[in-house]
C-alpha positions in Angstrom: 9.7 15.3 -24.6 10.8 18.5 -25.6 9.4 21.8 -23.7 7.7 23.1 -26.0 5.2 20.1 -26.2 4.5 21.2 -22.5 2.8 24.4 -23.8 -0.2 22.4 -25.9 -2.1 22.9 -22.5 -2.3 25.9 -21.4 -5.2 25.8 -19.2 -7.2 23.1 -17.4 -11.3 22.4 -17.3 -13.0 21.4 -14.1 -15.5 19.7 -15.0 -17.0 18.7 -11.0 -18.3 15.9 -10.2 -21.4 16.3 -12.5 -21.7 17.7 -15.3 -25.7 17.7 -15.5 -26.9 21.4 -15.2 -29.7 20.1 -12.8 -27.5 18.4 -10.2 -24.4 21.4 -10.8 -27.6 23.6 -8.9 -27.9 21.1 -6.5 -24.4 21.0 -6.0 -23.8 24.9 -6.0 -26.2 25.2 -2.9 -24.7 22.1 -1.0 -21.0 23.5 -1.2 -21.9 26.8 -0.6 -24.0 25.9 2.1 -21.2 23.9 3.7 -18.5 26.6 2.9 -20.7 28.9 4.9 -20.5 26.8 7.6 -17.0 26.0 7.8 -15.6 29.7 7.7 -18.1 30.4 10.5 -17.1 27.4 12.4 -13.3 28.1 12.3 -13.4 31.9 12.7 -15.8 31.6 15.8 -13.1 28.9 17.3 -10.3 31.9 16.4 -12.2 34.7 17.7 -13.0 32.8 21.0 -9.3 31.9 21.7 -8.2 34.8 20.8 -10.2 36.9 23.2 -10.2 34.5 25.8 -7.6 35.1 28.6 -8.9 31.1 29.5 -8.0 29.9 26.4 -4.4 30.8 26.0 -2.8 27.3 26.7 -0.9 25.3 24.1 -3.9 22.7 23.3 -5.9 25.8 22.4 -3.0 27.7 20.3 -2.6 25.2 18.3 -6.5 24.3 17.9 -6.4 28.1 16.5 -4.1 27.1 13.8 -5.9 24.3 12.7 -8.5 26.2 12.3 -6.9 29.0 10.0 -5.2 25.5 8.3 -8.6 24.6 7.3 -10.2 28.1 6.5 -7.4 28.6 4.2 -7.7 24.9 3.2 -11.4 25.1 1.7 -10.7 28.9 0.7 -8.3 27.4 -1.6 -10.7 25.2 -3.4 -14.2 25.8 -2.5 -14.9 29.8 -4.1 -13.6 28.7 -7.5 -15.6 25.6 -7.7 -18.9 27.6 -6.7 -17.7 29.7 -10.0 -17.2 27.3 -11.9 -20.9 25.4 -10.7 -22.4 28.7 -11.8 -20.4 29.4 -15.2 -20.1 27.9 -18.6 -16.8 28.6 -18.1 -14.9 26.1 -16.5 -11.8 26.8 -17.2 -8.3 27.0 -14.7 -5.0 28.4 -16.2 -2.0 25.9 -15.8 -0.3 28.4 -13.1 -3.5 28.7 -11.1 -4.1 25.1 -11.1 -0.6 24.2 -9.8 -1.1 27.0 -7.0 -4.2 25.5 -6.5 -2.0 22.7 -6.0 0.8 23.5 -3.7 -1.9 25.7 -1.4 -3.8 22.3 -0.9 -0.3 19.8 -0.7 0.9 22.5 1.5 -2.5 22.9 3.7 -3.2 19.0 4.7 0.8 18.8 5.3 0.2 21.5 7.7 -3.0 19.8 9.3 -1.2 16.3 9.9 1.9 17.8 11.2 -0.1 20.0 13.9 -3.0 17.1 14.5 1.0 15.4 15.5 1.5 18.4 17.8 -1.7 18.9 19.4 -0.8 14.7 19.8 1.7 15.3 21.4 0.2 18.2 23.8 -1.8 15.9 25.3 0.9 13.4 25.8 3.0 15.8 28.1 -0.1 17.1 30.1 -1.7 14.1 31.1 1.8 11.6 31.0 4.0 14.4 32.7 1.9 16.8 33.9 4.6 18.2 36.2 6.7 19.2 33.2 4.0 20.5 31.1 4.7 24.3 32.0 8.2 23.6 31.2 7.9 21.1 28.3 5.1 23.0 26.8 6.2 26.7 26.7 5.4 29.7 25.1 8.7 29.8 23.0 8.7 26.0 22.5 5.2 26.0 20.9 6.0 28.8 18.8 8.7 26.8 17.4 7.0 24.0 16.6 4.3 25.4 14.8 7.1 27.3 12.8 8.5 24.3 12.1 4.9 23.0 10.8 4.5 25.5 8.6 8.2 25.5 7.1 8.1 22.1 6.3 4.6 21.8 5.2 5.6 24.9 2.4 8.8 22.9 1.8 6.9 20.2 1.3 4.3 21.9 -1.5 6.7 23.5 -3.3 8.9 20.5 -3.4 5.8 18.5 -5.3 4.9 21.5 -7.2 8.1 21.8 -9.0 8.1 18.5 -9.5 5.0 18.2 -11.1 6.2 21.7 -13.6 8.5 18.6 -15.2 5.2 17.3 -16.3 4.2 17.3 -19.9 0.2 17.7 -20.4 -0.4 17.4 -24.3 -3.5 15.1 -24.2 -6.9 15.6 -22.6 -7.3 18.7 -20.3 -10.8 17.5 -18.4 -10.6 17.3 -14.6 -13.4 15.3 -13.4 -12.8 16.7 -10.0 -13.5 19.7 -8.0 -10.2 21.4 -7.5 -6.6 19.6 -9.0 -5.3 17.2 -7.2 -2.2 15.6 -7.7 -3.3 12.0 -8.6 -5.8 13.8 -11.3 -3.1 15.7 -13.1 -0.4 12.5 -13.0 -3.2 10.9 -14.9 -3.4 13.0 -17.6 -0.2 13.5 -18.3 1.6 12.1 -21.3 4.9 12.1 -19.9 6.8 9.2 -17.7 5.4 10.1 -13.9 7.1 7.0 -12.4 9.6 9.0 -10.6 7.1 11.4 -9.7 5.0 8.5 -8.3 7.8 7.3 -6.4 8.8 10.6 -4.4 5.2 10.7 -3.4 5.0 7.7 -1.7 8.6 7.9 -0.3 7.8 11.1 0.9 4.4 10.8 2.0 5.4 7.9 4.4 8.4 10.3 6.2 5.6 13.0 5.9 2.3 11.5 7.0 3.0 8.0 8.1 5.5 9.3 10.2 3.6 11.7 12.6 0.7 8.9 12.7 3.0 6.5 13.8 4.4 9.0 16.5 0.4 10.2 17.3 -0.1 6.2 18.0 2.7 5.8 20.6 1.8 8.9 22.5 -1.4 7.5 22.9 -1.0 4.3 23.9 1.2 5.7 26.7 -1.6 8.1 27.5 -4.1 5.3 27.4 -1.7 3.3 29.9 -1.7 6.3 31.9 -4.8 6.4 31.7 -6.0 3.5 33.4 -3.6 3.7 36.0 -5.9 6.5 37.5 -7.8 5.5 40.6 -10.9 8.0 39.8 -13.4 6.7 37.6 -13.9 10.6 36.9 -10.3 11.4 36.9 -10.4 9.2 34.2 -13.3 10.3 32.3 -11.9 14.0 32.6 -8.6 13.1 30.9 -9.6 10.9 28.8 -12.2 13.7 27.5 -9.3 15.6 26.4 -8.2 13.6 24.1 -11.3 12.3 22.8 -11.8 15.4 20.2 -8.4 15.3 18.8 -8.8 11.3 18.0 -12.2 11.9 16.0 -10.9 14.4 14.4 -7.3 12.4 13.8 -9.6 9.2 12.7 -12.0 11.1 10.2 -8.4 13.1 9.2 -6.2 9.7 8.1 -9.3 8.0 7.2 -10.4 9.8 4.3 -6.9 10.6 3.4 -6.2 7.0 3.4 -8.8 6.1 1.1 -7.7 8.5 -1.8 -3.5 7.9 -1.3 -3.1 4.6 -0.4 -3.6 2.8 -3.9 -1.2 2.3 -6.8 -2.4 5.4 -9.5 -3.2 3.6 -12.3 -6.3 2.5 -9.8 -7.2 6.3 -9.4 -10.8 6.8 -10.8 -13.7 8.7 -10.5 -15.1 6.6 -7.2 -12.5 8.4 -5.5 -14.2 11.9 -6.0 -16.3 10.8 -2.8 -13.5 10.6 -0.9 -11.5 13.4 -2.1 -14.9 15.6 -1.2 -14.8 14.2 2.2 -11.3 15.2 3.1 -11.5 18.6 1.1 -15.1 19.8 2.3 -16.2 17.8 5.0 -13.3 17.5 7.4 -12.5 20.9 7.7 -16.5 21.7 8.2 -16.6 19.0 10.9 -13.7 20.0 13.0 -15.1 22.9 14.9 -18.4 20.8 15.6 -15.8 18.0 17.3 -13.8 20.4 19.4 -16.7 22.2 20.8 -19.1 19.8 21.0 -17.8 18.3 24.3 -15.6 21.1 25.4 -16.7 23.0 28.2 -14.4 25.4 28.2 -14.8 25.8 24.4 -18.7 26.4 25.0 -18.1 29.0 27.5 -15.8 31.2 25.5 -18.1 31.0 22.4 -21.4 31.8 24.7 -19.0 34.9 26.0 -18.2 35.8 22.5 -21.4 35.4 21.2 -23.2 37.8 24.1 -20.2 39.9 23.8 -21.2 40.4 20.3 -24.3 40.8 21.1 -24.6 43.3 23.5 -22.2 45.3 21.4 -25.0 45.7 18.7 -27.5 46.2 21.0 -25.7 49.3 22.8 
């Protein structure tokens, strides 16, 4: 098709995943509530690294990351649904849904490449803990997370112009809560097949790739592992590790359940899932990493009195 035909839609509507005014309320006051939660979640795990001389190790650095990865993540999508719950307009122009777009490709990129890193943190301090200092150093981290974030914007805008060769001259309803990729292949009225191919070629180097390499270094730390004599040796380095994996598992798991289907099986059951690794993910991850981290307890208790005290003086 011509280029012009590309121009019959110039704007998107996202429609949610309801579109009775009675359960949009609902809705409104569950996302907004969970929003709420997440950006105080990740900035409090920020603030506390930051201003923690105890926390400035690699594990932690990149725990801070991951945390701006998923306050930027649900900053991307959340505030303009909450408009959009609120307003008869529903509305998104074609540019802002296709940065919409490459913001949220880019963002859960970033998130699998550094849950890979942080993976690989924990291989070097509990498989060769007498190179960590070495193997694990200031510069080195530095230019990993670089890295991260090069490729993972690489890898958004690589999709994103990809998906500007699409031509949209049908229906214009999104039946989700932000556009997604799968969503806007399937209302196109153009051939996506190549489209559909890079994405799985690519997502396997991109995602399947990293999980893989997360897999090994575990299985070498579990060897390690239980080659400890201490039962509470054992506990304590296994503990570690334990965060990272729950949030890895609930990470590939819901990711899993929205990518890992041919598209012409893409429907509206998939919402759920899209919801889960979109809102509830990055709402979770700060409850996982502090839960059970002593260290992470402290230096929120010490920011928290610090705060505290500060409005009390």
């Amino acid at each position: 098709m011509d280029g012009g035909n590309q121009t019959r839609i110039s704007d998107f509507l996202l429609l949610g995943i309801s579109e009775s005014p009675e359960q949009q309320q609902v809705l409104f006051w569950m996302f907004l509530s969970m929003y709420l939660v997440t950006v105080v979640g990740n900035v409090l795990i920020i603030l506390a690294i930051s201003f923690d001389p105890r926390l400035h190790t690699p594990m932690y650095f990149f725990l801070a990351n991951l945390s701006f990865t998923d306050l930027f993540f649900v900053t991307n999508t959340i505030p303009k649904m909450l408009v959009n719950l609120q307003s008869q307009n529903k509305a998104i122009s074609y540019a802002g849904c296709l940065t919409q777009l490459y913001f949220l490709v880019s963002l859960v990129t970033l998130d699998n490449l550094i849950l890979a890193t942080m993976a690989y943190d924990r291989y070097v301090a509990i498989c060769r803990p007498l190179h960590y200092v070495t193997a694990m150093s200031p510069a080195l981290c530095m230019l990993l997370l670089t890295l991260c974030w090069l490729l993972s914007l690489l890898y958004g805008l690589t999709l994103t112009l990809f998906m500007t060769k699409v031509t949209f001259c049908g229906s214009r309803k999104i039946h989700y809560i932000f556009c997604e990729m799968y969503v806007l292949l399937r209302l196109a009225c153009s051939n996506t097949q190549i489209i559909h191919i890079v994405l799985i070629t690519t997502g396997i180097f991109i995602f399947l790739t990293p999980f893989g390499f997360m897999m090994i270094s575990y299985i070498r730390i579990v060897r390690t592992i239980l080659q400890i004599p201490s039962a509470s040796s054992k506990y304590k380095a296994f503990s570690t590790c334990a965060s990272h994996l729950a949030v890895v598992s609930l990470f590939y798991g819901t990711l899993c359940m929205v990518y890992l289907q041919p598209l012409q099986s893409y429907s509206m059951k998939d919402s759920v899932a899209t919801v889960m690794y979109a809102v509830v993910t990055p709402m979770m991850n700060p409850f996982i990493y502090s839960l059970r981290n002593k260290d992470m307890h402290g230096a929120l208790g010490r920011l928290l009195l610090g705060k505290a005290l500060q409005k009390v003086t």
